[in-house]
Backbone as numpy.savetxt, mean C-alpha at the origin, in Angstrom:
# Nx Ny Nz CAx CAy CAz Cx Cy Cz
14.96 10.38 18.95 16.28 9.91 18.55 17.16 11.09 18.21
18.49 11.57 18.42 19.43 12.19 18.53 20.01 12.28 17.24
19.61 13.64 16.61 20.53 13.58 15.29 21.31 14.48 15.09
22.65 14.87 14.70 23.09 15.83 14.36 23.62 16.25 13.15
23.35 17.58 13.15 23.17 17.83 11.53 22.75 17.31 10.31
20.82 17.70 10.33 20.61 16.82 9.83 20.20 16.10 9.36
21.41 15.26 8.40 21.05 13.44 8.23 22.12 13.10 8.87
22.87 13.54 10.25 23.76 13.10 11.27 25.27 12.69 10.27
25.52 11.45 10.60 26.93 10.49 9.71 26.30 10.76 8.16
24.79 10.19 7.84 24.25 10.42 6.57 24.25 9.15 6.60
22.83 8.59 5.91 22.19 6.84 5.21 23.34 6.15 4.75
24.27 7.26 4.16 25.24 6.06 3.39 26.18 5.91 4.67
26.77 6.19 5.26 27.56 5.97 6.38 27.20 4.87 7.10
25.44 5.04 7.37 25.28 4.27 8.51 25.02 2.85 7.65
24.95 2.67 6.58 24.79 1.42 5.28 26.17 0.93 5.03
27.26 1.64 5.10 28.60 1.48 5.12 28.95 0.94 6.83
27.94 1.17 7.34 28.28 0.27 8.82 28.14 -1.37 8.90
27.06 -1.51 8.02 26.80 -2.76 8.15 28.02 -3.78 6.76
27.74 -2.91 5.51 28.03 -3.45 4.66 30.39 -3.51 5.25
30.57 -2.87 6.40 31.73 -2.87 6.81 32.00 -4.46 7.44
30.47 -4.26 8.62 30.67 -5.29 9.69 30.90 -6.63 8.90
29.67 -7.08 8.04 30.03 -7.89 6.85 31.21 -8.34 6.42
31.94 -7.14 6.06 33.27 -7.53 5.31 34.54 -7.87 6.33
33.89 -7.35 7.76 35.16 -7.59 8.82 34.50 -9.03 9.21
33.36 -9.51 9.02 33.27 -10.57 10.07 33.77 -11.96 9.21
33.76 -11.86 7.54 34.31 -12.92 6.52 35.60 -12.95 6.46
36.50 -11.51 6.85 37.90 -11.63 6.81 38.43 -12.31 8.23
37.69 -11.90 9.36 37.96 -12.36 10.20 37.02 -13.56 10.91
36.18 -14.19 10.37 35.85 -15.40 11.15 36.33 -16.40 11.94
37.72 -16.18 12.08 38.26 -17.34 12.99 38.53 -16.66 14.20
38.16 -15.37 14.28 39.51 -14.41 15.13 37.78 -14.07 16.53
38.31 -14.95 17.93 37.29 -14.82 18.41 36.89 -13.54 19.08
37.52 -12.75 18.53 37.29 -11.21 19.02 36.25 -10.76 18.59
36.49 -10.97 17.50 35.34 -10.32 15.98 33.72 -11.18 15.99
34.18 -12.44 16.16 32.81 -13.11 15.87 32.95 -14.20 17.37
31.88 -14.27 18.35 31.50 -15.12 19.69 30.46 -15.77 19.15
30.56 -16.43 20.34 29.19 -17.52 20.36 28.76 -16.84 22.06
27.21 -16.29 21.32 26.41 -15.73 22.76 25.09 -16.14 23.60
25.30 -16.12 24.31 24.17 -16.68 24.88 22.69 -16.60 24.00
22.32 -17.19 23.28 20.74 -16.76 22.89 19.31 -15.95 23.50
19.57 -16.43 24.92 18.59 -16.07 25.82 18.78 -14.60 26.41
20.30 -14.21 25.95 20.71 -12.81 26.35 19.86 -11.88 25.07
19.50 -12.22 23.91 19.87 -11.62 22.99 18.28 -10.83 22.68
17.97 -9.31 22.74 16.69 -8.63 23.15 16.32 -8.11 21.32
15.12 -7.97 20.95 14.92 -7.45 19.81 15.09 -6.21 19.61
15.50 -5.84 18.49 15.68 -4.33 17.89 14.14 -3.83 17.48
14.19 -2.68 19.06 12.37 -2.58 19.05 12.48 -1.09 17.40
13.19 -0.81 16.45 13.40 0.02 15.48 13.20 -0.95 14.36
12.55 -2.56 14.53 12.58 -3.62 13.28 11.80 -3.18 12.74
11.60 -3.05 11.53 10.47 -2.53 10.67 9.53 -4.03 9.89
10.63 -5.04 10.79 9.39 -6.38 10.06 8.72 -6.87 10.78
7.40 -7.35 10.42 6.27 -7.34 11.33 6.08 -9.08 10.98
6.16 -9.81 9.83 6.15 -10.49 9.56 7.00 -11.68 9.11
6.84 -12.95 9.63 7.93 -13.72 9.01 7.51 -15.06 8.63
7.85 -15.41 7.59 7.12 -16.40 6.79 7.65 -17.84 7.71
6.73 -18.86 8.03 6.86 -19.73 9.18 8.09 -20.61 8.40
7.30 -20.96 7.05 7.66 -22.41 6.36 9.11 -21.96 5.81
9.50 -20.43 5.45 10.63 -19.89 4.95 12.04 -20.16 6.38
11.43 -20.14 7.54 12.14 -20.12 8.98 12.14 -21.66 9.26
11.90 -22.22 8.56 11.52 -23.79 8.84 12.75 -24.13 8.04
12.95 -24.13 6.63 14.04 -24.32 5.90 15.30 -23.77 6.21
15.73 -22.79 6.57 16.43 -22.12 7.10 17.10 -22.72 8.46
15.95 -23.00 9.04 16.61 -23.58 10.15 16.97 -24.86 9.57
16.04 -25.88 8.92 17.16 -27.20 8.69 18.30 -26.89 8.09
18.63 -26.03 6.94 19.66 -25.41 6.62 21.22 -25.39 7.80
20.48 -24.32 8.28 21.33 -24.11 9.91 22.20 -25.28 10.60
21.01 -26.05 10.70 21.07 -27.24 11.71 22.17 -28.49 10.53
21.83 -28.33 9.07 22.90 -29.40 8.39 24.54 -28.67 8.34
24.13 -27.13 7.65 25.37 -26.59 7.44 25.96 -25.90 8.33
25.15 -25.41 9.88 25.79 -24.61 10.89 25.38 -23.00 10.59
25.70 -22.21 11.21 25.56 -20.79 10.40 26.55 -19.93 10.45
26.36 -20.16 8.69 27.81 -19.44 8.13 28.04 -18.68 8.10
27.12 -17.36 8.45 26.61 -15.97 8.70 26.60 -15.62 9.91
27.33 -14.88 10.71 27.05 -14.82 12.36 26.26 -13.50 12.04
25.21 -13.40 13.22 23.91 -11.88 13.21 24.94 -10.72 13.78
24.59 -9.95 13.80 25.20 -8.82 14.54 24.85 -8.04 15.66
24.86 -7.79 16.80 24.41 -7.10 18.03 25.23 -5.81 18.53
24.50 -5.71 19.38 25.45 -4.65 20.00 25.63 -4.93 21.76
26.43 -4.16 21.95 26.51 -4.78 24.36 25.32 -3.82 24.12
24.75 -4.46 25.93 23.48 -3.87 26.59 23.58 -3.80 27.83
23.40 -3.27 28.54 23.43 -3.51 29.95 23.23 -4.93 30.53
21.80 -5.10 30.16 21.30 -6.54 30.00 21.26 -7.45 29.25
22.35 -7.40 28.33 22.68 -8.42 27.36 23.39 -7.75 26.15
22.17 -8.16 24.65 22.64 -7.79 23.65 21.58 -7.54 23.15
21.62 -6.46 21.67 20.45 -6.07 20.98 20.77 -6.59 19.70
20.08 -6.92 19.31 19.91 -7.54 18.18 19.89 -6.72 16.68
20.58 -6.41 15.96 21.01 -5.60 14.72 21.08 -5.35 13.57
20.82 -6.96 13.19 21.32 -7.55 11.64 20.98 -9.44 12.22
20.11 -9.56 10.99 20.07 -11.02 11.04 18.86 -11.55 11.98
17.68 -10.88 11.95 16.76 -11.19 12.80 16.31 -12.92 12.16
15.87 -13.72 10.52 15.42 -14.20 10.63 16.77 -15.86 11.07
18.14 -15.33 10.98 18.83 -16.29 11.28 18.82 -16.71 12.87
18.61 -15.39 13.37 18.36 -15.63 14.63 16.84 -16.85 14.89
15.94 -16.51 14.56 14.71 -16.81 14.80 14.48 -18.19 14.71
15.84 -18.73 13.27 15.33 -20.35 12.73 16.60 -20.81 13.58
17.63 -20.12 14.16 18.89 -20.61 15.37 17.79 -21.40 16.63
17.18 -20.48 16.91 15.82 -20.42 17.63 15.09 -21.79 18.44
14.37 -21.80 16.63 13.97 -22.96 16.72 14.40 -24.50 16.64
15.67 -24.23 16.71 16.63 -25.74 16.66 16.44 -25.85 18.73
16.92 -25.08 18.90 16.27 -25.04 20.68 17.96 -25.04 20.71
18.42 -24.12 20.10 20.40 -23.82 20.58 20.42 -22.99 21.40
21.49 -23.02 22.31 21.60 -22.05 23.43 22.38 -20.76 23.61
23.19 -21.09 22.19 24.13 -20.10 21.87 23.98 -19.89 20.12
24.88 -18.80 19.79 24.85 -18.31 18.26 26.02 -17.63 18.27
26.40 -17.61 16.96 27.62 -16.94 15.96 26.98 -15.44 16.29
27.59 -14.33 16.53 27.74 -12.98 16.41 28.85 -12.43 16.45
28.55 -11.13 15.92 29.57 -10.16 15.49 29.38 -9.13 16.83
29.94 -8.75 17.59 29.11 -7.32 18.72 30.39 -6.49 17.76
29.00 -5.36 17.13 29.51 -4.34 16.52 29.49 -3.17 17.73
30.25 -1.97 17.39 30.69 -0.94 17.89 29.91 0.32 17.37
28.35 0.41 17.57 27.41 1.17 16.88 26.74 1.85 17.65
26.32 3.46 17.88 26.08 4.38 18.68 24.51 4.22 18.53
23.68 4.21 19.58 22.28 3.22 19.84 21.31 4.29 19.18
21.94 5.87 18.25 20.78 6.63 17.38 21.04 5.85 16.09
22.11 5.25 15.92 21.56 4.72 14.67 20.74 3.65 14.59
20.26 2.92 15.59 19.79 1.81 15.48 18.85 1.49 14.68
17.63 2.62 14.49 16.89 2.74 13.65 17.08 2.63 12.31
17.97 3.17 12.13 18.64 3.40 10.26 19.39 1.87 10.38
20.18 1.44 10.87 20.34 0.25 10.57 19.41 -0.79 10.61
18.28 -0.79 11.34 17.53 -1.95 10.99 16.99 -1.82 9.72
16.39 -0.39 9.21 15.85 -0.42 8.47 16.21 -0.49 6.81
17.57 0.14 7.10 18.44 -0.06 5.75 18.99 -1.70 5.29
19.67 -2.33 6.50 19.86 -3.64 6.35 19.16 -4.03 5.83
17.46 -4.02 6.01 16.26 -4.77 5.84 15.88 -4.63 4.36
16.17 -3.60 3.82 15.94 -2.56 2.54 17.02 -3.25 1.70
17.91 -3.27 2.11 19.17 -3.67 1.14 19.02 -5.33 1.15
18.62 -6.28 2.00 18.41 -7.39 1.67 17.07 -7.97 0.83
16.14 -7.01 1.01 15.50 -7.37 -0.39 14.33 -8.48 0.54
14.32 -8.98 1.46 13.31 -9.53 1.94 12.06 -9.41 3.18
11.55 -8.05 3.20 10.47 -7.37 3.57 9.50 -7.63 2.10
8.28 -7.62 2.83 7.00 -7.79 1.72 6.73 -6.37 1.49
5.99 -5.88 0.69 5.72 -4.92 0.08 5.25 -3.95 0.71
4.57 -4.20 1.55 3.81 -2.85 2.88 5.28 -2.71 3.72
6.06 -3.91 4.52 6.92 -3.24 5.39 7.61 -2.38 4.82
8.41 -2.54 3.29 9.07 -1.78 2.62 8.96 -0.83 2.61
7.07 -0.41 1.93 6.73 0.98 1.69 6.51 1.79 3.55
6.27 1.26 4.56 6.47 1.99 6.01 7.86 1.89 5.96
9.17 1.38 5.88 10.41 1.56 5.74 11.06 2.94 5.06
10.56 2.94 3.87 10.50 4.01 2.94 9.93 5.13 3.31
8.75 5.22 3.68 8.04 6.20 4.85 9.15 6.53 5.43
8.97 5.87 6.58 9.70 6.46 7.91 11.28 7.05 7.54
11.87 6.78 6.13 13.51 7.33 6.30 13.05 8.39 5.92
12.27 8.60 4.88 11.87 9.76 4.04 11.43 11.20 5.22
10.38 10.66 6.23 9.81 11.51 7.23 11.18 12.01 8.02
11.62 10.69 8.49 12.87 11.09 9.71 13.69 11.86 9.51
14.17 11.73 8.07 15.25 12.78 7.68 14.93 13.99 6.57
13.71 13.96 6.48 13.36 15.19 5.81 14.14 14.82 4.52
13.83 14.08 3.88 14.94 13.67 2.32 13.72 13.19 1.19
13.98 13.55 -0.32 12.93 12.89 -1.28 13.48 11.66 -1.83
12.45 11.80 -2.37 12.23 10.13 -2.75 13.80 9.93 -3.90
13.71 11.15 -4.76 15.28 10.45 -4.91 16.48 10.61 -4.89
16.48 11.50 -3.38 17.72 11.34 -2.61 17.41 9.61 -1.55
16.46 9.23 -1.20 16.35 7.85 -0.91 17.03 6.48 -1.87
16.25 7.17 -2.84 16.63 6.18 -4.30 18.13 6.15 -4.56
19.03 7.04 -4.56 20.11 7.12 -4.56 21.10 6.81 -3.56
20.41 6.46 -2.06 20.77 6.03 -1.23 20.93 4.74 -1.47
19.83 3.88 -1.19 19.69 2.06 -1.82 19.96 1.97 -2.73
20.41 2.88 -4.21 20.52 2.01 -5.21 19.27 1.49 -5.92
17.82 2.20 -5.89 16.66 1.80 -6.46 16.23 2.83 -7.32
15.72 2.67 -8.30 14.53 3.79 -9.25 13.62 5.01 -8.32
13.55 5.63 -8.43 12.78 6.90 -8.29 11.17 6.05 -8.43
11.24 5.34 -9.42 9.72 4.92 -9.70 9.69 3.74 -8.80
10.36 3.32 -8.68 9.89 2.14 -7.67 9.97 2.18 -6.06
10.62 3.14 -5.78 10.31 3.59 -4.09 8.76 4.67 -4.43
8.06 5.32 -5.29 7.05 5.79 -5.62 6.07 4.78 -5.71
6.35 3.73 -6.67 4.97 2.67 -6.79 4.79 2.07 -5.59
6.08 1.60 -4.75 5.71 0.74 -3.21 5.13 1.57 -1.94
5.69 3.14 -2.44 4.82 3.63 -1.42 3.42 4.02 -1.48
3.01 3.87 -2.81 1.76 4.13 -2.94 0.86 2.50 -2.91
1.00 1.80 -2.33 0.94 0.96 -1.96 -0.09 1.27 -0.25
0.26 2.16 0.30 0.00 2.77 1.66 -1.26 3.36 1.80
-1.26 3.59 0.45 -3.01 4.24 -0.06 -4.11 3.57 0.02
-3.85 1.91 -0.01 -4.43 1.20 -0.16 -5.15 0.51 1.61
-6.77 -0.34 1.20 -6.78 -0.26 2.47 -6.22 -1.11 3.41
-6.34 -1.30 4.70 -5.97 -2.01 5.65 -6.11 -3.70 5.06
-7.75 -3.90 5.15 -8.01 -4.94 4.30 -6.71 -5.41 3.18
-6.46 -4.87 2.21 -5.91 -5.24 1.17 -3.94 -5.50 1.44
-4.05 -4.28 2.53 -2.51 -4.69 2.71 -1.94 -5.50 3.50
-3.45 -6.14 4.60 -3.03 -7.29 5.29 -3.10 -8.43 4.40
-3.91 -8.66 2.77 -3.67 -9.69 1.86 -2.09 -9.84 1.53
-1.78 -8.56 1.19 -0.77 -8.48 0.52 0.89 -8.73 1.44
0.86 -8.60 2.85 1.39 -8.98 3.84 1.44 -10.57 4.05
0.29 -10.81 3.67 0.18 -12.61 3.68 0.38 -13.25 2.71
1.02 -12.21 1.33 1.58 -13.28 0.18 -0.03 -13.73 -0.34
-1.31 -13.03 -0.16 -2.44 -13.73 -1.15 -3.08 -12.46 -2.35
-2.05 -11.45 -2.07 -2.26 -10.48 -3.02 -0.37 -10.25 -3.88
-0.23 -10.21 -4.91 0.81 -9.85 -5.32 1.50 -8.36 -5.58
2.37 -7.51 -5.15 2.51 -6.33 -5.99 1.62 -5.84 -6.87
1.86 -6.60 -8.02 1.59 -6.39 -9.13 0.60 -6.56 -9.50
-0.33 -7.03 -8.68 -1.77 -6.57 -8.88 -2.35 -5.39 -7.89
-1.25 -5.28 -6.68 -2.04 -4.11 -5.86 -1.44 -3.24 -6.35
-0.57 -2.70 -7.29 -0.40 -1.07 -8.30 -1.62 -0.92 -8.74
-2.11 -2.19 -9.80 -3.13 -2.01 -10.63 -4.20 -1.41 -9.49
-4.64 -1.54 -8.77 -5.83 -1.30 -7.98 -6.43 0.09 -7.21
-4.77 0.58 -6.90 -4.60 1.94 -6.38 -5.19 2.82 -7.03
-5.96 3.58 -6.27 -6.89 4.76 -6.23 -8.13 4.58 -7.19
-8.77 3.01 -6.80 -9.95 3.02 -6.98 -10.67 3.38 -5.39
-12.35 3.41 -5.44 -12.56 3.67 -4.52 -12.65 2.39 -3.50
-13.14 2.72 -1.88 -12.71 1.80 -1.06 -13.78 0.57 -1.44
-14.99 0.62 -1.86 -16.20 -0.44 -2.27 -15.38 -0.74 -3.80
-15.00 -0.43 -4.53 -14.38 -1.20 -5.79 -13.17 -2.17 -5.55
-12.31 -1.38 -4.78 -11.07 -1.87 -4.27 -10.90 -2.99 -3.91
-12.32 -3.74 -3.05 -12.97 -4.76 -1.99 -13.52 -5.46 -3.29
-14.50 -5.25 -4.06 -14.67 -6.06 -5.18 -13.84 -6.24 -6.02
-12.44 -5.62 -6.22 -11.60 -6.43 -7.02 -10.87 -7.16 -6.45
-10.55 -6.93 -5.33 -9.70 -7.91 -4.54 -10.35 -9.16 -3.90
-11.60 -9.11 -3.75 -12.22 -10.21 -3.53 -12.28 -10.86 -5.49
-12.28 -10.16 -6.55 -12.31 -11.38 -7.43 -11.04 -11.96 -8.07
-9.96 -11.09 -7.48 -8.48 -11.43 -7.86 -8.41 -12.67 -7.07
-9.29 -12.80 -6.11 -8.31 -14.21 -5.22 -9.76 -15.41 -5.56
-10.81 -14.78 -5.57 -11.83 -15.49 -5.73 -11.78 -16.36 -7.11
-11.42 -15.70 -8.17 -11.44 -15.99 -9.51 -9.62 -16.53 -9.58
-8.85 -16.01 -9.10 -7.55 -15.97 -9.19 -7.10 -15.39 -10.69
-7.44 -14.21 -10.93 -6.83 -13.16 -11.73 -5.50 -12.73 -11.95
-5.14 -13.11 -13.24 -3.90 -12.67 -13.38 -3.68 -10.99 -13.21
-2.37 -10.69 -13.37 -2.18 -9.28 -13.04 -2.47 -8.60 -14.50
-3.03 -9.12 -15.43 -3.25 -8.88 -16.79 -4.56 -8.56 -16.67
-5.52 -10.09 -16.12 -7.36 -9.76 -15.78 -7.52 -8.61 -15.01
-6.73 -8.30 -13.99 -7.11 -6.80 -13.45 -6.68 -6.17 -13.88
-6.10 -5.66 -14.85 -5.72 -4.32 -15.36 -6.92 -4.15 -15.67
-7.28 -5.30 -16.78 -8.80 -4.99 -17.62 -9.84 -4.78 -17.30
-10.01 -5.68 -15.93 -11.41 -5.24 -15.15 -11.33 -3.85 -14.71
-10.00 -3.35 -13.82 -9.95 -1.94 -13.08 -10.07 -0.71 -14.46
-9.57 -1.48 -16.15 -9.77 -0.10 -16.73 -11.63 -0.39 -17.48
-12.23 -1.06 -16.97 -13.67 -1.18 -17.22 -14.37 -0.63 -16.29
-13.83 -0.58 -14.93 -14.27 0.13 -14.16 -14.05 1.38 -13.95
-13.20 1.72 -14.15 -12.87 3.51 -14.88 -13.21 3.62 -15.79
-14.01 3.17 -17.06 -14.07 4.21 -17.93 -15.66 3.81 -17.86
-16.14 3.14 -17.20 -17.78 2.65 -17.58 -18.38 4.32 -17.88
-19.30 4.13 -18.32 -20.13 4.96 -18.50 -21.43 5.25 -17.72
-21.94 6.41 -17.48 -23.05 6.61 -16.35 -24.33 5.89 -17.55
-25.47 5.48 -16.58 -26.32 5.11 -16.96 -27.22 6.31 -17.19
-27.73 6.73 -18.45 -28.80 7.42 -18.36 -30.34 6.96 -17.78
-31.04 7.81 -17.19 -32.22 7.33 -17.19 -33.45 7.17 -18.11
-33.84 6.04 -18.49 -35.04 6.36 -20.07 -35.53 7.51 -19.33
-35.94 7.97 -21.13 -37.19 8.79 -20.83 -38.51 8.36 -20.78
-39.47 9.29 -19.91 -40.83 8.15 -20.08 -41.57 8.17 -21.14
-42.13 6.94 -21.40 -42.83 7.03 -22.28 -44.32 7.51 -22.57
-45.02 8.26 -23.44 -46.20 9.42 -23.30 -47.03 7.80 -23.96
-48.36 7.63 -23.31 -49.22 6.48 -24.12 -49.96 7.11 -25.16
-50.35 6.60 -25.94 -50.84 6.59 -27.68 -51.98 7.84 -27.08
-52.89 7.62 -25.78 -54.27 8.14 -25.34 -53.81 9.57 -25.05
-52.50 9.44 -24.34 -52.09 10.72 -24.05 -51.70 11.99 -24.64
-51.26 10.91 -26.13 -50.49 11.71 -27.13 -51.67 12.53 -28.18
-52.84 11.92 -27.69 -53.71 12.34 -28.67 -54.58 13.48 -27.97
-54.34 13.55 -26.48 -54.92 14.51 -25.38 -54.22 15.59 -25.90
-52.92 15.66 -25.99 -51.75 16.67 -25.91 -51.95 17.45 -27.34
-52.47 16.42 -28.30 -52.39 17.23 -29.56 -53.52 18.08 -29.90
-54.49 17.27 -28.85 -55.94 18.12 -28.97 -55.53 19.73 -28.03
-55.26 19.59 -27.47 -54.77 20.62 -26.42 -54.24 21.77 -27.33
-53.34 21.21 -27.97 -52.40 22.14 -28.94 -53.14 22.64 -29.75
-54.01 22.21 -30.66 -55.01 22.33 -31.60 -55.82 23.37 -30.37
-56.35 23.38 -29.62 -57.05 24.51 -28.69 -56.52 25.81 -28.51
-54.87 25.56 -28.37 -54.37 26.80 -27.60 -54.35 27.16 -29.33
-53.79 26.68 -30.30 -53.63 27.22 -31.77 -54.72 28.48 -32.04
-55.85 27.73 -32.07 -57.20 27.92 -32.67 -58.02 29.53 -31.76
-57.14 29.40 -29.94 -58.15 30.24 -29.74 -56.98 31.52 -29.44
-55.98 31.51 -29.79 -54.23 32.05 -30.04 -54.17 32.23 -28.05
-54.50 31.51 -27.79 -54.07 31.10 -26.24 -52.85 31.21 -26.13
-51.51 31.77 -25.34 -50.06 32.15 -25.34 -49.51 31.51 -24.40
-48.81 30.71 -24.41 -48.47 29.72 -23.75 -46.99 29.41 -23.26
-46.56 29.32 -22.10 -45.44 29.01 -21.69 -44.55 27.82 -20.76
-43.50 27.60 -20.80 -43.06 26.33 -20.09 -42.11 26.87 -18.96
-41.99 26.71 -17.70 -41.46 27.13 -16.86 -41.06 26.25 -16.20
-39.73 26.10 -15.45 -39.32 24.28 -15.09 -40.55 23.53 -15.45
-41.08 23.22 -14.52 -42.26 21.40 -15.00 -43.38 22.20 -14.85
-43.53 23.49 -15.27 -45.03 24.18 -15.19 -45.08 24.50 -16.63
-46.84 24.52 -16.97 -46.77 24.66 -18.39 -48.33 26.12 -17.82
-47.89 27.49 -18.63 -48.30 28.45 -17.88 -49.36 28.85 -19.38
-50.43 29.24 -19.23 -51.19 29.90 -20.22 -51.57 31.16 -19.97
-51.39 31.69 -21.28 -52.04 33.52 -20.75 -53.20 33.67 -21.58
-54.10 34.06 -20.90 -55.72 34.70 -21.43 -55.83 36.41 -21.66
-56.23 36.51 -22.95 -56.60 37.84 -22.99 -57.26 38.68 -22.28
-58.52 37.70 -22.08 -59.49 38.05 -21.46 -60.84 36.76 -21.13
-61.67 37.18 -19.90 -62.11 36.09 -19.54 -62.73 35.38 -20.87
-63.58 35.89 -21.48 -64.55 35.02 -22.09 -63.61 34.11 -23.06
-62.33 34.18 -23.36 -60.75 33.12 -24.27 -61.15 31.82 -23.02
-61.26 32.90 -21.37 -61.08 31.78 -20.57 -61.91 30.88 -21.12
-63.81 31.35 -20.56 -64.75 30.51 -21.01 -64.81 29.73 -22.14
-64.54 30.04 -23.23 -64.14 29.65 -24.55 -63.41 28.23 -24.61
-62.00 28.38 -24.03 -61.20 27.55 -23.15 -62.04 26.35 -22.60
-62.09 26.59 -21.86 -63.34 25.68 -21.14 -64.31 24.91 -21.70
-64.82 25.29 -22.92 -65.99 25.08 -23.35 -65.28 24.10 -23.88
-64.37 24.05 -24.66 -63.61 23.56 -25.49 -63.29 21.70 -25.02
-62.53 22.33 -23.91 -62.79 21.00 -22.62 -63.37 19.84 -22.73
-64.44 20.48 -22.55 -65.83 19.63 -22.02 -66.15 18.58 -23.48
């Protein structure tokens, strides 16, 4: 993608594109320049969407919505050779869709095809309805693309420093857990709590958050029980009564015959003066 100088126009420019088109398409809704009705079947996806997911039953309402009140919102595109690309307004499009209409309300904005990327992804960001993983790959990818920190981002959208930090650490987490959390059966606010346990703990808490259905309170407590447990020592063994009385006789030997005696890792070493201490030794034994 084609940037110049850069963060090119800059995030806020290309956020001031949409939040423009917006304000031209409410002043002007009657004016059929500004807002058409386009073919549906023309209309191609914005392959720069950063949403992967869309809630069925949420596109279900929406569309009856649609279908009682019309849509009061036209999407936004851009010309294509072969139609139109799609810009703004993917899920109005989607529940237009499913009414089986042949046409739709749009805006064809006047937008140079490097930003396309930054506009899907900022639109998407600023409306607040991506789940928690697309967000944090959203957040990713502006951060990478334009070489910018987290809070020159933050200052871009209008969000906390800490909260483009907690969603992207979200990414840490595994595949497993962020396809829960993609499906609405894990919450945020229990996958912070969870981050940077290991990948076998991670799997047992998230299997008892949904198993048990754990509040985001029960896992704090379980994940800080599982950090602070303590290692198990191993007993020591125990010497039997027969043994203890071998050992003391022993001692009483080396005492008695001044036998010099040493412990070396798990070796127990004796020094003899001379042979006949050995024999002596021995005798002793028996």
């Amino acid at each position: 993608m084609a940037k110049k100088g850069g963060l090119g126009r800059g995030l806020s420019a290309i956020l001031e594109d949409v939040e423009q088109a917006y304000s031209k398409e409410i002043a002007n809704l009657n004016d059929s320049e500004i807002v058409e009705e386009i073919n549906i079947d023309e209309i191609l996806p914005n392959p720069y969407q950063p949403r992967t997911h869309f809630d069925e039953e949420a596109l279900k309402e929406l569309s009856a919505s649609i279908k009682r009140h019309g849509l009061i919102q036209p999407i936004i595109v851009i010309k294509k050779d072969d139609g139109y690309m799609l810009i703004a307004g993917e899920r109005r499009y989607r529940a237009t869709k499913m009414l089986g209409a042949s046409k739709i309300k749009a805006i064809i904005a006047d937008i140079k095809s490097q930003n396309l990327r930054e506009l899907a992804l900022i639109e998407n960001i600023q409306r607040e309805n991506l789940n928690p993983i697309e967000l944090a790959k959203s957040y990713k990818e502006l951060i990478n693309e334009y070489k910018i920190t987290q809070d020159g981002l933050a200052n871009i959208i209008h969000k906390s420093r800490t909260q483009i930090t907690n969603t992207m650490r979200l990414l840490l987490l595994s595949d497993y857990t962020q396809r829960l959390l993609q499906e609405d059966k894990l919450t945020q606010g229990h996958a912070k709590v969870i981050v940077g346990l290991s990948s076998e703990e991670e799997r047992m808490v998230v299997d008892t958050i949904i198993g048990q259905k754990l509040s985001v309170r029960d896992t704090e407590i379980l994940v800080k029980k599982i950090k602070n447990k303590e290692e198990v020592k191993e007993p020591k063994p125990q010497i039997s009564e027969e043994m203890s009385k071998k050992l003391s006789n022993l001692q009483e030997i080396f005492k008695n015959l001044k036998i010099k005696t040493k412990v070396k890792s798990k070796n127990l070493i004796l020094e003899f003066s001379d042979i006949s201490q050995v024999e002596e030794f021995i005798a002793k034994l028996k």
